[in-house]
C-alpha positions in Angstrom: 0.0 0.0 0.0 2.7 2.6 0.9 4.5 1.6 -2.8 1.5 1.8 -4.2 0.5 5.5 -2.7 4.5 6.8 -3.1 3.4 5.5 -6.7 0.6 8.1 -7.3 2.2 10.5 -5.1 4.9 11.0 -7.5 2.5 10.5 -10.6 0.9 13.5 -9.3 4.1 15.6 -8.9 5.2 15.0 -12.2 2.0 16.0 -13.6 1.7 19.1 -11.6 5.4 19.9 -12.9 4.4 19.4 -16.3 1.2 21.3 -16.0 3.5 24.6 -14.8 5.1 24.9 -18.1 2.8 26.9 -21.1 4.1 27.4 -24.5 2.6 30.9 -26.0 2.5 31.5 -29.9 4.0 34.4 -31.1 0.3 36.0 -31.2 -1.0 34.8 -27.9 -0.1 36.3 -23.9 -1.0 35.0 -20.5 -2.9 37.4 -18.6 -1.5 35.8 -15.3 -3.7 36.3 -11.6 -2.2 35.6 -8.3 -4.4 34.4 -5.9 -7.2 36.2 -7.4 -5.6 39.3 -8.2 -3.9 40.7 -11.2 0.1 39.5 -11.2 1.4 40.4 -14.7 1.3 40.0 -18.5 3.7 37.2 -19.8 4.6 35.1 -23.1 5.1 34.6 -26.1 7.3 31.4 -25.4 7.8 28.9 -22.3 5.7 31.0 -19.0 5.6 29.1 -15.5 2.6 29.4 -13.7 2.7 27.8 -10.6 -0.4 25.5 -9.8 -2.9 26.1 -7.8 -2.0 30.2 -6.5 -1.9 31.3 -10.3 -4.4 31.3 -13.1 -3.4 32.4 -16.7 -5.6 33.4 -19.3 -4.7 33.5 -22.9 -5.3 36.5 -25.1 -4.9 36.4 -29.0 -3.6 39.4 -30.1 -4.1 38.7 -33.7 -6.8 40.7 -36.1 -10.5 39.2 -35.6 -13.2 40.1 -38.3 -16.5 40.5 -36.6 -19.1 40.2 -38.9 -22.1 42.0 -37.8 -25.5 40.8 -38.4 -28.3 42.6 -40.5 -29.8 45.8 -38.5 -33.2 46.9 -39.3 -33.0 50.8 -39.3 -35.2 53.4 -40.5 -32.7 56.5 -42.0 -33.4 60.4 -41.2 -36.0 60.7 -44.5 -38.0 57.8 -42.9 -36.8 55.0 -45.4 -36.9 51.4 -44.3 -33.1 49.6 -45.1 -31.3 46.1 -43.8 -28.0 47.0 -43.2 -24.7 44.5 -42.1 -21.3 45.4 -41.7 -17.6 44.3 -40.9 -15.5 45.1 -38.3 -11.7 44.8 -37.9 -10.2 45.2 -34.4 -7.6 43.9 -32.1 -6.3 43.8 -28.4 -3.7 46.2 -27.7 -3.9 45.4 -24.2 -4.0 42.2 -22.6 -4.5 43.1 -18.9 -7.9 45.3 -19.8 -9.6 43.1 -22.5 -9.8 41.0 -19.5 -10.0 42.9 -16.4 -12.4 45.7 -18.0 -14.6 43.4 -19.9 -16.3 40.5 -19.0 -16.3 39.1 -23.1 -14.5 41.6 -25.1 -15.6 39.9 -28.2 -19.2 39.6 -27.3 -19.2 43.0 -25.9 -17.8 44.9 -29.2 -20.4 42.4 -31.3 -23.2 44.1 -28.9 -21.4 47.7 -29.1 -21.1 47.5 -33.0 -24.7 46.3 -33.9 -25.9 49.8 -31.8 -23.6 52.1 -33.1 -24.9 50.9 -36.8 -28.1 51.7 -36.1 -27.9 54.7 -34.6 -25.0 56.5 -36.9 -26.8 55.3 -39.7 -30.3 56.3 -38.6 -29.1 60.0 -38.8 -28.5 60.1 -42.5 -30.9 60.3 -45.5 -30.9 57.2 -47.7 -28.6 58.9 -50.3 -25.5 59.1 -48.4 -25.9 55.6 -47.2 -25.5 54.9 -50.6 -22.6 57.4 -52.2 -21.2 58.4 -49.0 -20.0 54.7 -47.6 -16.3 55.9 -47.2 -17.0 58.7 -44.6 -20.1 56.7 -42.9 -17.0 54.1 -42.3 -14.9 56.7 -41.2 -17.4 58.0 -38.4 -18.6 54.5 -36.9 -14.7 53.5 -36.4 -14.0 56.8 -34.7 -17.3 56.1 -32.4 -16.2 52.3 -31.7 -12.8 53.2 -31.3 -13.7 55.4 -28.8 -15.9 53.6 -27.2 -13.6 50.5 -26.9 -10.3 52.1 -25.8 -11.1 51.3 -22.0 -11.4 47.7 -23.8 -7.7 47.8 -24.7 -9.0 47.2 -28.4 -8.3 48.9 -31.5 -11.0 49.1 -34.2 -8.6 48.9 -37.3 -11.4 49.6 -39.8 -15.5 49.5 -40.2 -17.2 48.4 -44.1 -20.6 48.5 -44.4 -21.0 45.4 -46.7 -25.1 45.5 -48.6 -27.6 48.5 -47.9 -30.9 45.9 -49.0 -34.2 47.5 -49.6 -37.6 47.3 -50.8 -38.8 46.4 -54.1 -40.8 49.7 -54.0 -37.6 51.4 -52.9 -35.7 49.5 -55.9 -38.6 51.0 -58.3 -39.0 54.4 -57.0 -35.0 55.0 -57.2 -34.9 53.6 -60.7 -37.9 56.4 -61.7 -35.4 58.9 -59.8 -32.3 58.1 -61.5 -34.0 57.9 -65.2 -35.2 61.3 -64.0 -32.3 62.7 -63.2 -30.6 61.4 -66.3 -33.5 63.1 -68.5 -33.1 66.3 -66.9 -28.9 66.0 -67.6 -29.9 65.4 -71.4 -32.2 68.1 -71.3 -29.6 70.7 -69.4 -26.8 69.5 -71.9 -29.0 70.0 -75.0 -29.9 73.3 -74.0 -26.6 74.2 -73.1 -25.5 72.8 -76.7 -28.1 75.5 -78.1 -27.0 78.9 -75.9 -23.5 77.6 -77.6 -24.3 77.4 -81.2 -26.8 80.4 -80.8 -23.7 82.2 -80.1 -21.4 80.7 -82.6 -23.8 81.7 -84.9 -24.3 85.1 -83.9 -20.4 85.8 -84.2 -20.4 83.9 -88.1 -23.1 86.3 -88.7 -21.1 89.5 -87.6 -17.9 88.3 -89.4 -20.5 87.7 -92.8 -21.9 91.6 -92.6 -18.3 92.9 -92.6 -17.5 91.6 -95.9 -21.1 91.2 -98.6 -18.5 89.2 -100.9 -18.6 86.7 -98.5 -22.3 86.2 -98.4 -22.6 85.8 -101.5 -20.0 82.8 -101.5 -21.9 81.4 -99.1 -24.8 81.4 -100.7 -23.0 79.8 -103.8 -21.4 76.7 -102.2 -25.3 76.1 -100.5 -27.0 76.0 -104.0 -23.8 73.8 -105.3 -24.2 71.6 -102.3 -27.9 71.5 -103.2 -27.6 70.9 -106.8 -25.3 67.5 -106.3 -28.1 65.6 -104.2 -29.7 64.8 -107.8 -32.9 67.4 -107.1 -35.0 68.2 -110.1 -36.6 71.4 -108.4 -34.2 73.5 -106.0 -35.7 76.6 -104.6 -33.4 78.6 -103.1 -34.0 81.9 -101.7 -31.6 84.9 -102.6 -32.1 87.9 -100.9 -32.5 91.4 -103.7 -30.4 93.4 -101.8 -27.8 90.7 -102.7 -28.8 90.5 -106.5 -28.3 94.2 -106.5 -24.5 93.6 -105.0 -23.7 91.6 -107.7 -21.4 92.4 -110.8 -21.7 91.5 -114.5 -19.0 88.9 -113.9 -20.9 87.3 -111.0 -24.1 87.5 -112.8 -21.7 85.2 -115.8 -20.3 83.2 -113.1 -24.1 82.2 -112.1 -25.1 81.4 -115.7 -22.3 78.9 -116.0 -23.0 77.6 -112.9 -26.4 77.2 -114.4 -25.3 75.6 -117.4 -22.8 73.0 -115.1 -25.8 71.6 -113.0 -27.8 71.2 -116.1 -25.5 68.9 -117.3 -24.3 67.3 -114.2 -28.2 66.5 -114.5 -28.5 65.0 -117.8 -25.3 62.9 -117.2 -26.8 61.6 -113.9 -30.1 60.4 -115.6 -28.3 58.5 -118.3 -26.1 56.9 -115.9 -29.5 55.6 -114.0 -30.9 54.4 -117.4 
């Protein structure tokens, strides 16, 4: 009996031995209590704790990605949306993620879902939807802040789908082909103002010199005569018949002559 208690005496020794020794990761520490209270921070590598007056509890210090779940939330222009997110974060401090918090991890799940709501219940339905970058920017300053007594750092905050209602879908796809009729409209009429004053400065060059008028009005009717016409009327002002010399007034009649028979070569060439 006494071999056979020395036996488990010393089974027991070398277990508790064994048991003293803790390998941390490079990632991981030992938040270590002593008798209850708060001894020190240790690791990574080989930490003794010593059995039965110390307690260690291991903290990963490595980036988790908290996915939050979809929040119901109605914005500031009373619009009814499902909105998730993702949140990046990490313990900075081993000593309060545990001593300040009961479940850090649970507690910044909790902390992240309210903060979503109520950020993104004070905006209009617009900038939930073009202004993502600076929404992101103002729920990781809020968590952040809210989380430092935590001893965790919010690396970064995406708002991942902004779902809505089919009649949401619809009545934003009336707004946008609204919108884009109205761009049309403003660019067509700023096309017009344009040209209406492009053509207001040909017209002020054309009165300084009548010569050139009157070349203008020759290239239309030449441009008129090739499209095969067998009629062309073609207004010409008198004032400009009056401007004209007796070698213009020749010019014209060959000109005549030319389209004539550019005419009678063009219906053979049908036949």
């Amino acid at each position: 009996m006494i071999t056979y208690s020395l036996a488990i005496i010393v089974v027991l020794v070398v277990a508790l031995i064994f048991s003293m020794f803790k390998i941390l990761r490079e990632y991981e520490r030992a938040v270590v209590f002593l008798l209850g209270r708060f001894y020190e921070v240790k690791g990574p590598g080989l930490v003794i704790i010593v059995p039965i007056i110390q307690q260690m509890v291991r903290v990963d210090l490595r980036t988790i990605v908290l996915d939050v779940p979809t929040q119901d939330l109605i914005t500031k222009d009373n619009v009814s949306v499902h909105v998730n997110a993702v949140v990046y974060f990490k313990v900075v401090d081993p000593k309060m993620a545990i001593n300040n918090v009961e479940n850090y991890l649970e507690a910044t799940s909790q902390l992240s879902q309210t903060t979503l709501r109520s950020v993104l219940g004070q905006h209009e339905l617009d900038e939930l939807l073009s202004a993502r970058e600076e929404l992101n920017r103002d729920l990781q300053g809020i968590l952040d802040q809210h989380t430092d007594n935590w001893g965790i750092k919010i690396a970064n905050v995406e708002i991942k789908h902004v779902d809505l209602d089919d009649s949401m879908v619809r009545a934003l796809a009336r707004q946008a082909e609204a919108e884009r009729s109205r761009r049309a409209k403003v660019i067509h009429a700023t096309g017009e103002l344009e040209a209406s004053a492009k053509l207001q400065e040909a017209a002020r060059e054309l009165n300084k010199s009548p010569n050139a008028i009157q070349l203008r009005y020759f290239q239309t009717l030449t441009e008129v005569a090739n499209e095969r016409t067998s009629t062309i009327v073609f207004p010409l002002p008198i004032n400009l018949i009056d401007k004209l010399s007796g070698d213009d007034m020749v010019e014209m009649a060959k000109l005549k002559v030319q389209q004539e028979v550019n005419k009678h070569n063009d219906s053979k060439s049908d036949q």
